[in-house]
mmCIF entry with sequence, helices, sheets and N, C-alpha, C, O atoms, coordinates in Angstrom:
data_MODEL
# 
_entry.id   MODEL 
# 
_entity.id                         1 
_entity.type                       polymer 
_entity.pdbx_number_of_molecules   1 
# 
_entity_poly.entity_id                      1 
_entity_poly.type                           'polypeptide(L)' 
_entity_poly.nstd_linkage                   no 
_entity_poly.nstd_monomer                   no 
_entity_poly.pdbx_seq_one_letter_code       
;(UNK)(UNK)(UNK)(UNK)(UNK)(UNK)(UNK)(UNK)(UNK)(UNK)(UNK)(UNK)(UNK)(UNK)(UNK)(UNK)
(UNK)(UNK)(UNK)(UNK)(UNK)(UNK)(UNK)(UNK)(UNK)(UNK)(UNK)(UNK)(UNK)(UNK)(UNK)(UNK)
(UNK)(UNK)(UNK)(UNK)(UNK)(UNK)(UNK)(UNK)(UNK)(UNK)(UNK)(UNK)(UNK)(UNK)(UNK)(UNK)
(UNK)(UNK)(UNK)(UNK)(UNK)(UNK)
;
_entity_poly.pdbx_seq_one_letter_code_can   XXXXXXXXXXXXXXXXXXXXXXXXXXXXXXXXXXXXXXXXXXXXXXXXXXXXXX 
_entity_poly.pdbx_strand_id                 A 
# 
loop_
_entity_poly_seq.entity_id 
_entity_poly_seq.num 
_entity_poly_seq.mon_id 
_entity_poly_seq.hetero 
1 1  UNK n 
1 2  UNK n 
1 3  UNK n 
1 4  UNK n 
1 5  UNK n 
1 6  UNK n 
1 7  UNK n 
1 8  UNK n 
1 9  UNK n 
1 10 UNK n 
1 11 UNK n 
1 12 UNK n 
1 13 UNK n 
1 14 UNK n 
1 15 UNK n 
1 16 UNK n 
1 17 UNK n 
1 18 UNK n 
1 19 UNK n 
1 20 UNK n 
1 21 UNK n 
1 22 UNK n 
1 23 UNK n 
1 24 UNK n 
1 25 UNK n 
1 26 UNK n 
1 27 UNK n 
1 28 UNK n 
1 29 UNK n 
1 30 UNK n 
1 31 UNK n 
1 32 UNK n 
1 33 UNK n 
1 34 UNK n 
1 35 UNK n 
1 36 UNK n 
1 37 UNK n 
1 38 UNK n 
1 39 UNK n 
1 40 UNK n 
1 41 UNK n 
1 42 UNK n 
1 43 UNK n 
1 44 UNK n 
1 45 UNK n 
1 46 UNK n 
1 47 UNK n 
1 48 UNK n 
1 49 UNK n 
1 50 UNK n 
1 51 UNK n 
1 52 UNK n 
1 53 UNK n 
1 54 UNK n 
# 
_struct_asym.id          A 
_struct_asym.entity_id   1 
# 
loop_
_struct_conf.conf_type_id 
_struct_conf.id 
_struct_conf.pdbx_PDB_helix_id 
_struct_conf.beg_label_comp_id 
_struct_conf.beg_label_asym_id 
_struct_conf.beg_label_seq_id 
_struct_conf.pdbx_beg_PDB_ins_code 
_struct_conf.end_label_comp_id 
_struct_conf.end_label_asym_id 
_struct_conf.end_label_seq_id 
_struct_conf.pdbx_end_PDB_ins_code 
_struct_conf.beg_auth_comp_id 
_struct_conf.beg_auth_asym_id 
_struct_conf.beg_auth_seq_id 
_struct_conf.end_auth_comp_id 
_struct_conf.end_auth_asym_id 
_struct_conf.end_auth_seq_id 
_struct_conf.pdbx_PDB_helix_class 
_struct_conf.details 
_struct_conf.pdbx_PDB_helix_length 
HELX_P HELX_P1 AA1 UNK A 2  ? UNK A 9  ? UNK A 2  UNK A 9  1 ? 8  
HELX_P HELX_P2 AA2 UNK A 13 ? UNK A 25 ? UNK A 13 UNK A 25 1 ? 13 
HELX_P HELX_P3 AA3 UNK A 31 ? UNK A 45 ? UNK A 31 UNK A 45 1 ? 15 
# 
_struct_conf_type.id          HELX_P 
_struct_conf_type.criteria    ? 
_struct_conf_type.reference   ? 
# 
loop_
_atom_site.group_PDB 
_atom_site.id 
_atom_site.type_symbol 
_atom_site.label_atom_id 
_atom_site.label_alt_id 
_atom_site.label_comp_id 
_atom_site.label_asym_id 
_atom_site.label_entity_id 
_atom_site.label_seq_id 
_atom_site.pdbx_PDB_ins_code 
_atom_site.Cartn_x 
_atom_site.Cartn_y 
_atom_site.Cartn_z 
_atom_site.occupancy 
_atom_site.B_iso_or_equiv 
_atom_site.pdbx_formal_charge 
_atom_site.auth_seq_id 
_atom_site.auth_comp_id 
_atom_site.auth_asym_id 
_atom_site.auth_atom_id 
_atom_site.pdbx_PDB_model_num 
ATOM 1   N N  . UNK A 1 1  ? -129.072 39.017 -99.859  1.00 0.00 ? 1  UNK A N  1 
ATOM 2   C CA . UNK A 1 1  ? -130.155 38.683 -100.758 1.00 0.00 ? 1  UNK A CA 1 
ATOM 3   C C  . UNK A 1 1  ? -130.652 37.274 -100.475 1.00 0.00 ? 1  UNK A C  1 
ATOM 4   O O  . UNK A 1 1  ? -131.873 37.144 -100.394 1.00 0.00 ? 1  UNK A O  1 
ATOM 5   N N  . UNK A 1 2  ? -129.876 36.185 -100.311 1.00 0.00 ? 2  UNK A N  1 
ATOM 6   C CA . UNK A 1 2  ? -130.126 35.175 -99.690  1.00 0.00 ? 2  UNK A CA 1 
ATOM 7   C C  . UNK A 1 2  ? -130.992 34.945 -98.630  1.00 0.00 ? 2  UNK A C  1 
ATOM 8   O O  . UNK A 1 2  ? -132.036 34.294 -98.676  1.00 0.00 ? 2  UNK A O  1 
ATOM 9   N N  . UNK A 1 3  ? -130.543 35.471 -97.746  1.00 0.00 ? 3  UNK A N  1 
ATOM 10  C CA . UNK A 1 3  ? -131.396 35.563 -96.362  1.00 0.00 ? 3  UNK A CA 1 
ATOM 11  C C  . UNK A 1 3  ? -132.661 36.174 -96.916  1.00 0.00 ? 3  UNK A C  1 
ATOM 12  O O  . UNK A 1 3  ? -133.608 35.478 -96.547  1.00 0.00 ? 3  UNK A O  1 
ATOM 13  N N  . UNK A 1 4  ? -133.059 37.193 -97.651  1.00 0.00 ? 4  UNK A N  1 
ATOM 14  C CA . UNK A 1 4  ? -134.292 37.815 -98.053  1.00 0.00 ? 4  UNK A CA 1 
ATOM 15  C C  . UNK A 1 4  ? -134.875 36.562 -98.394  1.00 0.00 ? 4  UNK A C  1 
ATOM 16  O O  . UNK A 1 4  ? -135.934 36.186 -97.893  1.00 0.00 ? 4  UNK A O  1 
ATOM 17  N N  . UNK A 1 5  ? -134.224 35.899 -99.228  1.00 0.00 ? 5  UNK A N  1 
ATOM 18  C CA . UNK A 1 5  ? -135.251 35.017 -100.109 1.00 0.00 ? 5  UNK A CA 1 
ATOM 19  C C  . UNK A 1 5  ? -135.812 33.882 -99.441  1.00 0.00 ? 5  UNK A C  1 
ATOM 20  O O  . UNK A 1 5  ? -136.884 33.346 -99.725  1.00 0.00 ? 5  UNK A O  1 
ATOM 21  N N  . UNK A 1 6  ? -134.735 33.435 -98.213  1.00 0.00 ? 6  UNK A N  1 
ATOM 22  C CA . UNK A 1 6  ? -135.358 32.411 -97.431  1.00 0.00 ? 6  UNK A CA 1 
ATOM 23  C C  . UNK A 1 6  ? -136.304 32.736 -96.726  1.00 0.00 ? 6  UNK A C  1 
ATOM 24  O O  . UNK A 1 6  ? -137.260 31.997 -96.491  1.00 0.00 ? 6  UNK A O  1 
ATOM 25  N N  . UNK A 1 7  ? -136.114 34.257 -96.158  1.00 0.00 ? 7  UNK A N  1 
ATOM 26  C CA . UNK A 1 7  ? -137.487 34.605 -95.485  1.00 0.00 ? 7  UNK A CA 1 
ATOM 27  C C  . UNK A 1 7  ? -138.444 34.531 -96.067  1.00 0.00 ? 7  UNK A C  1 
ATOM 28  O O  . UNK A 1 7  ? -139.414 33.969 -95.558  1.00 0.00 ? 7  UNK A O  1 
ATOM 29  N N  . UNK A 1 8  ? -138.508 35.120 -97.446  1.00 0.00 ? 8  UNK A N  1 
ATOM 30  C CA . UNK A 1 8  ? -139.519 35.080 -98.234  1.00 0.00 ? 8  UNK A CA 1 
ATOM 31  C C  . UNK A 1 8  ? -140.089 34.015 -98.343  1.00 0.00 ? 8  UNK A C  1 
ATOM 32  O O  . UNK A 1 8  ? -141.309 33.910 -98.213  1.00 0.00 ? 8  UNK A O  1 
ATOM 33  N N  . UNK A 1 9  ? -139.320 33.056 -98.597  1.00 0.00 ? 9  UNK A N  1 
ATOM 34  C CA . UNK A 1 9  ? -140.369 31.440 -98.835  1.00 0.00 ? 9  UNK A CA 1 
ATOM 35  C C  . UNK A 1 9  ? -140.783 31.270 -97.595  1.00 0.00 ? 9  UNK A C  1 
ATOM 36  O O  . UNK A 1 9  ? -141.774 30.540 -97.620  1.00 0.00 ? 9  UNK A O  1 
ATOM 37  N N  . UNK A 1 10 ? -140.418 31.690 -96.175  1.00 0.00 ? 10 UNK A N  1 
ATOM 38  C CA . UNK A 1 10 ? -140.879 30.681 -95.020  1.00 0.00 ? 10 UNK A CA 1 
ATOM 39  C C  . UNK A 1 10 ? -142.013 32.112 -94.598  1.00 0.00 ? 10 UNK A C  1 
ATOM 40  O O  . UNK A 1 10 ? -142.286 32.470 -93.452  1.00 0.00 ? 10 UNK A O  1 
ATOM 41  N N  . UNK A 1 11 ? -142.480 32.687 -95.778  1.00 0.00 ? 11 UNK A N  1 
ATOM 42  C CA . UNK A 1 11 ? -143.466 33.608 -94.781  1.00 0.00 ? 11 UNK A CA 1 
ATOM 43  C C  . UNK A 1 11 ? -143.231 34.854 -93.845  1.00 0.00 ? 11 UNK A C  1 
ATOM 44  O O  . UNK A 1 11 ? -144.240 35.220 -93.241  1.00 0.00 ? 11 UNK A O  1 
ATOM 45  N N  . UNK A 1 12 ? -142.120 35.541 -93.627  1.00 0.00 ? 12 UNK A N  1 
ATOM 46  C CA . UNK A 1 12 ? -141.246 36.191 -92.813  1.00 0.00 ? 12 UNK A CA 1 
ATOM 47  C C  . UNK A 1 12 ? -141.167 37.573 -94.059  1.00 0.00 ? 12 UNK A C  1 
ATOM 48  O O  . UNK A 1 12 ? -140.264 37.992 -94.783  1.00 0.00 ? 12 UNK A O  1 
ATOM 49  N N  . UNK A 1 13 ? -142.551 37.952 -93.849  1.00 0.00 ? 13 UNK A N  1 
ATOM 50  C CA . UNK A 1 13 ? -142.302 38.948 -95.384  1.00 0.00 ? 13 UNK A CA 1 
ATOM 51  C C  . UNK A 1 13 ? -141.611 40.434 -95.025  1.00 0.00 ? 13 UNK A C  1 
ATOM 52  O O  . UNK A 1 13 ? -140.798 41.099 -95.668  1.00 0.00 ? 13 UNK A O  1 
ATOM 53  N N  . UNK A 1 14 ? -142.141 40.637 -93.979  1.00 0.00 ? 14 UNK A N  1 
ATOM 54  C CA . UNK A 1 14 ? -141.542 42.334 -93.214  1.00 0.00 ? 14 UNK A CA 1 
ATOM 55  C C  . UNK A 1 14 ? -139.666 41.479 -92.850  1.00 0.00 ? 14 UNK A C  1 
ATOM 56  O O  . UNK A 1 14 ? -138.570 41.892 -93.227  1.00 0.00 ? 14 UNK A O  1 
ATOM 57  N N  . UNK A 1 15 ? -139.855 40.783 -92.382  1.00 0.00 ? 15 UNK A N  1 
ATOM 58  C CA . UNK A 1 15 ? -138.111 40.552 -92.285  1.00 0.00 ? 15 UNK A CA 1 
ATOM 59  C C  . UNK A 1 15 ? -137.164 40.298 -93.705  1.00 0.00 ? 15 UNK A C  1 
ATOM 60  O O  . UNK A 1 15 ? -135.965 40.434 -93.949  1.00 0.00 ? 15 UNK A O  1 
ATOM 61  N N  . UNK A 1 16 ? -138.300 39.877 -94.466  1.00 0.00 ? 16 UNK A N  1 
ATOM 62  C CA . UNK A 1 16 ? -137.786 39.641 -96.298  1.00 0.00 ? 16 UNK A CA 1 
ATOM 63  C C  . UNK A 1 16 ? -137.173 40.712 -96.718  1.00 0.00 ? 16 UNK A C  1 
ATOM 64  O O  . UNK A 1 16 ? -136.053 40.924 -97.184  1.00 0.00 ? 16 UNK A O  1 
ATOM 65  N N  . UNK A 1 17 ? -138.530 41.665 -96.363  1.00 0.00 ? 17 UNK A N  1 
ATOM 66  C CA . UNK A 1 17 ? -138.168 43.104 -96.800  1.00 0.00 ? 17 UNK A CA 1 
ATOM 67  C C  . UNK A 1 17 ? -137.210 43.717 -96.253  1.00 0.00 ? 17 UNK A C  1 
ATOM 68  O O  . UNK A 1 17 ? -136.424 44.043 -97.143  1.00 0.00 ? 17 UNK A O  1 
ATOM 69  N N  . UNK A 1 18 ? -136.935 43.974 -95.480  1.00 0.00 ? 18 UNK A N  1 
ATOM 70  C CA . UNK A 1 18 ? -135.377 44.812 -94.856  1.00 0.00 ? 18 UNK A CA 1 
ATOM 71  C C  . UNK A 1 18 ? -134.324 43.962 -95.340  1.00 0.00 ? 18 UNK A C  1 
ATOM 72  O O  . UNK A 1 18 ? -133.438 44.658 -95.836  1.00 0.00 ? 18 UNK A O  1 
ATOM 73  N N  . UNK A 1 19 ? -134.058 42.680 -95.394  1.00 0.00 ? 19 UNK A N  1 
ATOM 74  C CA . UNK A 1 19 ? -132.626 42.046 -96.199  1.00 0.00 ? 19 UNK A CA 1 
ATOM 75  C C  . UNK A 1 19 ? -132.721 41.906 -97.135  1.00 0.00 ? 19 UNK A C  1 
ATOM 76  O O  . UNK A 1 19 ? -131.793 41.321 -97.694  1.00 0.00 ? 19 UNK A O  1 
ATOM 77  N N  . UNK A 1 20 ? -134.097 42.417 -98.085  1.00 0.00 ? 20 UNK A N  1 
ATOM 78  C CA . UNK A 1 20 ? -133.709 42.762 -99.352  1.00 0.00 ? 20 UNK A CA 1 
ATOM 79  C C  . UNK A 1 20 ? -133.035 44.512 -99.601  1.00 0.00 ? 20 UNK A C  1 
ATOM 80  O O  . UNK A 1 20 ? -132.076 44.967 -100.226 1.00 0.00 ? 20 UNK A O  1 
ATOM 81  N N  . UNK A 1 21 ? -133.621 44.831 -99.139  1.00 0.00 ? 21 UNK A N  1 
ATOM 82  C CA . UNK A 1 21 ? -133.628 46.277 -99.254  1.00 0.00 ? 21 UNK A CA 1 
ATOM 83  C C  . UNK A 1 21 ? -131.888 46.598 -98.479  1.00 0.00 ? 21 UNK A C  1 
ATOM 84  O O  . UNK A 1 21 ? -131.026 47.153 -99.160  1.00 0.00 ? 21 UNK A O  1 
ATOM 85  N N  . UNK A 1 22 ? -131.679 46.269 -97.397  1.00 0.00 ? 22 UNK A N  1 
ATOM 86  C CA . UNK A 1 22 ? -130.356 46.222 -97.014  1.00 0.00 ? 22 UNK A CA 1 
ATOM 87  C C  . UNK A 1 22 ? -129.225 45.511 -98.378  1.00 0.00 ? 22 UNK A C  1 
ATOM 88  O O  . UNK A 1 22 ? -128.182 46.001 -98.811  1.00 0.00 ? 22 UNK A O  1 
ATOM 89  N N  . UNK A 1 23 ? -129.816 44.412 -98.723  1.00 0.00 ? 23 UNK A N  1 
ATOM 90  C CA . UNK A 1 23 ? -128.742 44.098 -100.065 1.00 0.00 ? 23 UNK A CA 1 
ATOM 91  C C  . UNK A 1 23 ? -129.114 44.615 -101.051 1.00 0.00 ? 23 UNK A C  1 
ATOM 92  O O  . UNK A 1 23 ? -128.880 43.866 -101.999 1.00 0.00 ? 23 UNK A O  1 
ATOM 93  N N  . UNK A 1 24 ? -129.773 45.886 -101.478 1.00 0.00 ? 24 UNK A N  1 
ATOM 94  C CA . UNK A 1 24 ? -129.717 46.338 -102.815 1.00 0.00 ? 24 UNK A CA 1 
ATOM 95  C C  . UNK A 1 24 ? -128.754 47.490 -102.111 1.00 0.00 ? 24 UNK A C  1 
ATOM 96  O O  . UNK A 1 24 ? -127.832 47.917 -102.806 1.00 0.00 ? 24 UNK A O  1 
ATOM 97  N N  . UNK A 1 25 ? -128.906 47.986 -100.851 1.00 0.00 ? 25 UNK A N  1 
ATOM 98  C CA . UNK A 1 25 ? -127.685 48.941 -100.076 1.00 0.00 ? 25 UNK A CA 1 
ATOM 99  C C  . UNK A 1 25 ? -126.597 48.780 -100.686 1.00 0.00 ? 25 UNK A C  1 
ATOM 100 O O  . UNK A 1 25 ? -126.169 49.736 -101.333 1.00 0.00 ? 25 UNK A O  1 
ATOM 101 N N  . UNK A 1 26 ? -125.698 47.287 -100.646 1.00 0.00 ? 26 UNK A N  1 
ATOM 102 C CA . UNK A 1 26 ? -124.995 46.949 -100.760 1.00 0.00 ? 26 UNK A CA 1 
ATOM 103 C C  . UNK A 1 26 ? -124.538 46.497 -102.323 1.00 0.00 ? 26 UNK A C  1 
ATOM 104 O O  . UNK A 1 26 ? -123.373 46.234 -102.622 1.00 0.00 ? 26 UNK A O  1 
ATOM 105 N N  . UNK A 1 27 ? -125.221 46.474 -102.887 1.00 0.00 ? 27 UNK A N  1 
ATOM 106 C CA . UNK A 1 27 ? -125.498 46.359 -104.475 1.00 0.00 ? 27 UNK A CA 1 
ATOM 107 C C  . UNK A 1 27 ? -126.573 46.282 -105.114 1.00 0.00 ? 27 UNK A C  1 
ATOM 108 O O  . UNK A 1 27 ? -127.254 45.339 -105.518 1.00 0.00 ? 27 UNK A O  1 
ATOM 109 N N  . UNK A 1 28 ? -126.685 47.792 -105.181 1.00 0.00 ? 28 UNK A N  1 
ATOM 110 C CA . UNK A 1 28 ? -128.330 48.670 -106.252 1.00 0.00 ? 28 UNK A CA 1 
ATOM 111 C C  . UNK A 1 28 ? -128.309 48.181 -107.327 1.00 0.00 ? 28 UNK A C  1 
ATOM 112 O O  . UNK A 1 28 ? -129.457 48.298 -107.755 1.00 0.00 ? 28 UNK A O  1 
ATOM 113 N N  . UNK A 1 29 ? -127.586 47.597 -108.193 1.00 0.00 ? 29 UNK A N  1 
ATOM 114 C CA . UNK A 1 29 ? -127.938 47.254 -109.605 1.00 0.00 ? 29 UNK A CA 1 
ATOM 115 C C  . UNK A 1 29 ? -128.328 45.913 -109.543 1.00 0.00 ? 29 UNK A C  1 
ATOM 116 O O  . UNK A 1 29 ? -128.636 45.453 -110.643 1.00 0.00 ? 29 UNK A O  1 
ATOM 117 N N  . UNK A 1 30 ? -128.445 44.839 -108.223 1.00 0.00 ? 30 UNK A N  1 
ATOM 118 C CA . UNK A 1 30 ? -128.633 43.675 -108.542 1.00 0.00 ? 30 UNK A CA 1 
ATOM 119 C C  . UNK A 1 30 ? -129.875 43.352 -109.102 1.00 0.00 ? 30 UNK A C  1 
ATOM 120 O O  . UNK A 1 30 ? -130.769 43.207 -108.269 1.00 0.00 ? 30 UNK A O  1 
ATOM 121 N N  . UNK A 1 31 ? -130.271 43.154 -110.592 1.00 0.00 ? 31 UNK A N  1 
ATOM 122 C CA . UNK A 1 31 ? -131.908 42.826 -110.909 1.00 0.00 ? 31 UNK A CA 1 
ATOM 123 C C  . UNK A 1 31 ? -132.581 41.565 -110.357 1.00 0.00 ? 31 UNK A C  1 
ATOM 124 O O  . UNK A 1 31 ? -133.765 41.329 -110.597 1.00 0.00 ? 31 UNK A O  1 
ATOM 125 N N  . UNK A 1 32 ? -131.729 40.671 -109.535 1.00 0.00 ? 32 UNK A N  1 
ATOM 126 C CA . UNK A 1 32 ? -132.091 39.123 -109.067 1.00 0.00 ? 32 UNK A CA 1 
ATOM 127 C C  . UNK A 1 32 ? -133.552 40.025 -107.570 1.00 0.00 ? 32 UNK A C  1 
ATOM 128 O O  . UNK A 1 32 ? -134.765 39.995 -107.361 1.00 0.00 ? 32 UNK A O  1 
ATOM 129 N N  . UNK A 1 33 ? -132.297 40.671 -106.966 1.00 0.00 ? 33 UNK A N  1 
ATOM 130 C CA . UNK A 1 33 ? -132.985 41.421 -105.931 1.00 0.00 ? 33 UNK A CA 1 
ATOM 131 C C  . UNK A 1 33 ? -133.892 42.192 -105.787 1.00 0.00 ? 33 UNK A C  1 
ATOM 132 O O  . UNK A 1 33 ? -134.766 42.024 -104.937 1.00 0.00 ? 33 UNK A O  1 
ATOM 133 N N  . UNK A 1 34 ? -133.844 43.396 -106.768 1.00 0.00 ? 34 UNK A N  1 
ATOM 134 C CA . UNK A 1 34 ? -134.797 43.816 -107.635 1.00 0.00 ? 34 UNK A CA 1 
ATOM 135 C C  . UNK A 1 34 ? -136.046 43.596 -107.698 1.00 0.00 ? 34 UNK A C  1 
ATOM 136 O O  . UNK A 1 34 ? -136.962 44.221 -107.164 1.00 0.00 ? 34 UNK A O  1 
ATOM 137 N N  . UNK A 1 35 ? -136.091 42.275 -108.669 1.00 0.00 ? 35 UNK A N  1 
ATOM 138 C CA . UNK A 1 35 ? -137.524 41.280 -109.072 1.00 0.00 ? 35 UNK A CA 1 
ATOM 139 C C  . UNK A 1 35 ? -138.029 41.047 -107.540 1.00 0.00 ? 35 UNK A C  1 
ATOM 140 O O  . UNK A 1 35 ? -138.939 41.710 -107.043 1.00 0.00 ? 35 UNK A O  1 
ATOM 141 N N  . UNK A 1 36 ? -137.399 40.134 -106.934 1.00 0.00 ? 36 UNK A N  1 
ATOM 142 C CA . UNK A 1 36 ? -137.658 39.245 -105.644 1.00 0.00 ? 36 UNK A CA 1 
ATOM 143 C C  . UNK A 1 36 ? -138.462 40.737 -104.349 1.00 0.00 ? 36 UNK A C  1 
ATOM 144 O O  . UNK A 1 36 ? -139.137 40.569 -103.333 1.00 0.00 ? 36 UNK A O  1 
ATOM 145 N N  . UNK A 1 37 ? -138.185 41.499 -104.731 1.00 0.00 ? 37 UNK A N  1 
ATOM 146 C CA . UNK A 1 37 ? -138.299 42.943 -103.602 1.00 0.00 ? 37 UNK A CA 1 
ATOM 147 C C  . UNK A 1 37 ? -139.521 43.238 -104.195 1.00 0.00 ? 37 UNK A C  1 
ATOM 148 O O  . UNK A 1 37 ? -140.410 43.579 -103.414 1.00 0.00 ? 37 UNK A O  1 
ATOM 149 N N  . UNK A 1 38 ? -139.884 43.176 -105.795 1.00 0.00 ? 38 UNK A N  1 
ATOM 150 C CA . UNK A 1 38 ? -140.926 43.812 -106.049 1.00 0.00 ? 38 UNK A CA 1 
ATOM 151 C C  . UNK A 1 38 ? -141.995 42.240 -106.041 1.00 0.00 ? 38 UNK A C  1 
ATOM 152 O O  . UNK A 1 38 ? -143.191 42.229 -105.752 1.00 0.00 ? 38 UNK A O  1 
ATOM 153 N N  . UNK A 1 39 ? -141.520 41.550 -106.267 1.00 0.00 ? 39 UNK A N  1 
ATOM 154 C CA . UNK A 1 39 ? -142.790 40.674 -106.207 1.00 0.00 ? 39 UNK A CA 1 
ATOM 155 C C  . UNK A 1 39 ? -142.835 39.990 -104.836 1.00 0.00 ? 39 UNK A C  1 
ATOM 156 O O  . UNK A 1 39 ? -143.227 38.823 -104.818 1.00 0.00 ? 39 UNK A O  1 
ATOM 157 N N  . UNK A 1 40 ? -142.422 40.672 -103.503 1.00 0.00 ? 40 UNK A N  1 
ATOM 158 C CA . UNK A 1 40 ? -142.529 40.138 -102.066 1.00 0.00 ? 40 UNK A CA 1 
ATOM 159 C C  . UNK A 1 40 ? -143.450 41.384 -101.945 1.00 0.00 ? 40 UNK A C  1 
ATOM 160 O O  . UNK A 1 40 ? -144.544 41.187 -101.418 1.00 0.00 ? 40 UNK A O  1 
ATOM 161 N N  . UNK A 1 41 ? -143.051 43.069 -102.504 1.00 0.00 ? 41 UNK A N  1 
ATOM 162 C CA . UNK A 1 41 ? -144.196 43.830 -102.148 1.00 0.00 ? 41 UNK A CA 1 
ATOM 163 C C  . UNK A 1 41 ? -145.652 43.424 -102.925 1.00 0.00 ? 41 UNK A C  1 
ATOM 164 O O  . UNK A 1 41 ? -146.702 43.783 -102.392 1.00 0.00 ? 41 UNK A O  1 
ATOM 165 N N  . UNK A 1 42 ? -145.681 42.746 -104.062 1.00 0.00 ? 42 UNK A N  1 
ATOM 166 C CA . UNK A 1 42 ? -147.244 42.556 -104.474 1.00 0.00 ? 42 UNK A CA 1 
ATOM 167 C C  . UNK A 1 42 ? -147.523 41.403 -103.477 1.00 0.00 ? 42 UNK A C  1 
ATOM 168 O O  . UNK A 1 42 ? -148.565 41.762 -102.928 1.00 0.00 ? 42 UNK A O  1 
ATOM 169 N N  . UNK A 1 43 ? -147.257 40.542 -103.093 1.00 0.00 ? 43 UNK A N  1 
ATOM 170 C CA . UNK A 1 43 ? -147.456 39.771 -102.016 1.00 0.00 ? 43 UNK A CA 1 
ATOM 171 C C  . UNK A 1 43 ? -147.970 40.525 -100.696 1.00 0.00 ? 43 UNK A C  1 
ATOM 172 O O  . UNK A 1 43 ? -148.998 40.114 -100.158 1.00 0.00 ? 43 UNK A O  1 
ATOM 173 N N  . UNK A 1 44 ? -147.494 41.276 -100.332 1.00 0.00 ? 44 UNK A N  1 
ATOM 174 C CA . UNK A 1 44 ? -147.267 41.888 -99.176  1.00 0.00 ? 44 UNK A CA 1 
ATOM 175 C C  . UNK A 1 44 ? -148.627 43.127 -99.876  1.00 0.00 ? 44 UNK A C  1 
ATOM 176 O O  . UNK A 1 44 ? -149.749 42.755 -99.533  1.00 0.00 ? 44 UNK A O  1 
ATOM 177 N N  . UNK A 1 45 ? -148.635 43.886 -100.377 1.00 0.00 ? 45 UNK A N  1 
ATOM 178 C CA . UNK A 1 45 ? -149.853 44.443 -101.125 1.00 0.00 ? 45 UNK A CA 1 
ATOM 179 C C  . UNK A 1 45 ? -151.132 43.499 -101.022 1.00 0.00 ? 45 UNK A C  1 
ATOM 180 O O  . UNK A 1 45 ? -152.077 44.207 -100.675 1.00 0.00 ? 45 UNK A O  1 
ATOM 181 N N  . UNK A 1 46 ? -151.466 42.385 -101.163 1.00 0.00 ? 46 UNK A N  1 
ATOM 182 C CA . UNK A 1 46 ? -152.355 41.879 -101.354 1.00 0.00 ? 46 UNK A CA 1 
ATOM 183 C C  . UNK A 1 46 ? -152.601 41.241 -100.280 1.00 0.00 ? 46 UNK A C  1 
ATOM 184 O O  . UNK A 1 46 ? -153.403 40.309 -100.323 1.00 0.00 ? 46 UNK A O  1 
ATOM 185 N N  . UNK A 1 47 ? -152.157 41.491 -99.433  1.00 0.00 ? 47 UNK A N  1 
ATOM 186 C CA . UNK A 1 47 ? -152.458 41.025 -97.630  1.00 0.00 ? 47 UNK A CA 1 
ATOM 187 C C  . UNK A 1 47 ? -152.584 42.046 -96.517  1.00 0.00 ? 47 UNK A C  1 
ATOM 188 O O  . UNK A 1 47 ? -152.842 41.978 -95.315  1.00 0.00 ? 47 UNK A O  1 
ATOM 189 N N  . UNK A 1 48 ? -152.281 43.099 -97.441  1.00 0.00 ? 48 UNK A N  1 
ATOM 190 C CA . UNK A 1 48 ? -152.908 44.244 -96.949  1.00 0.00 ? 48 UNK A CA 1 
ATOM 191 C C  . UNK A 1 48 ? -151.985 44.729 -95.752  1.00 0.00 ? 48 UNK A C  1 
ATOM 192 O O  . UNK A 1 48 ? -152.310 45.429 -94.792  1.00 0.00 ? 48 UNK A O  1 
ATOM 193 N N  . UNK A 1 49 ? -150.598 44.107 -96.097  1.00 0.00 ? 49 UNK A N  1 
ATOM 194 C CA . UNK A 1 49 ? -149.443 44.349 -95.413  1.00 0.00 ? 49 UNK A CA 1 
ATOM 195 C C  . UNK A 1 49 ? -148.687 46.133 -95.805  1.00 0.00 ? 49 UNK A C  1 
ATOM 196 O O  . UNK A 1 49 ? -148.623 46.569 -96.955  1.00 0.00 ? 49 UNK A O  1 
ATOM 197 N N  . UNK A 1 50 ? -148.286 46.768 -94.787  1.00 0.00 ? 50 UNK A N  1 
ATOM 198 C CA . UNK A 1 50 ? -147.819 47.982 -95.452  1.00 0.00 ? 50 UNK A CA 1 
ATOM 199 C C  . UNK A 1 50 ? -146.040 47.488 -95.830  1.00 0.00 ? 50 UNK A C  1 
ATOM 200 O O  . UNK A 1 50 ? -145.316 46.679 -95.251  1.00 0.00 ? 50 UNK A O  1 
ATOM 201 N N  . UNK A 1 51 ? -145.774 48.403 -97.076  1.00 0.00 ? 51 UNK A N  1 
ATOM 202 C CA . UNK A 1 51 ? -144.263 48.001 -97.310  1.00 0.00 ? 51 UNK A CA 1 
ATOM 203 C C  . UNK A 1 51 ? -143.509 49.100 -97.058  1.00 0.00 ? 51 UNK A C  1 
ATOM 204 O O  . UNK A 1 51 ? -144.190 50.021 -96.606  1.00 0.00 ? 51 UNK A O  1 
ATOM 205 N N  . UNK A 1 52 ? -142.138 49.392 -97.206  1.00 0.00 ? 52 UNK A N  1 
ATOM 206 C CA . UNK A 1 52 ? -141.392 50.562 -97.346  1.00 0.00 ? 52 UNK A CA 1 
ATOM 207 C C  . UNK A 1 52 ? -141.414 51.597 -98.690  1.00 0.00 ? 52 UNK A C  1 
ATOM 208 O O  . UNK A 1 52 ? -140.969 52.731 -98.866  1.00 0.00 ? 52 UNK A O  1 
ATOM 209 N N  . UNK A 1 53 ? -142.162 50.631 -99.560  1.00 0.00 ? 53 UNK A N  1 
ATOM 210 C CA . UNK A 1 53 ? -142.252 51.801 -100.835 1.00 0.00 ? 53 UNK A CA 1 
ATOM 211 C C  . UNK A 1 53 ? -143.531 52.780 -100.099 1.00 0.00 ? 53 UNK A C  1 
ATOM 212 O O  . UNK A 1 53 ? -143.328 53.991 -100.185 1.00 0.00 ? 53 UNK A O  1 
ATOM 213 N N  . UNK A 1 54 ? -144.872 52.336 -99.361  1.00 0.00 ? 54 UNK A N  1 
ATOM 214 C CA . UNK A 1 54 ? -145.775 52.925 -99.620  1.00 0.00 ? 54 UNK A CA 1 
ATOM 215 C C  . UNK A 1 54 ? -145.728 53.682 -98.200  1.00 0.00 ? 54 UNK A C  1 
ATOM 216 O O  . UNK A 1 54 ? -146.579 54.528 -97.923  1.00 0.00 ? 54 UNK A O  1 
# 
């Protein structure tokens, strides 16, 4: 989840996304990860980036 989030701040949004999504693998109930996954896809939505939900 860590690594997600650093990607996330440095812009690295498709690499965000797989180490988030790999650490909810590893623990689905985390809501920290959760939040951070869904508000990297409205990010990623609004740049007209495709995500793994869509």
């Amino acid at each position: 989840m860590n690594l997600g989030a650093i990607l996330h701040l440095n812009g690295k949004l498709k690499e965000a996304e797989e180490n988030y999504l790999l650490a909810l693998q590893l623990k689905p109930d985390d809501v920290i990860t959760q939040s951070n996954l869904r508000k990297l896809w409205n990010i990623m939505e609004k740049q007209g980036l495709k995500t793994s939900k869509t």
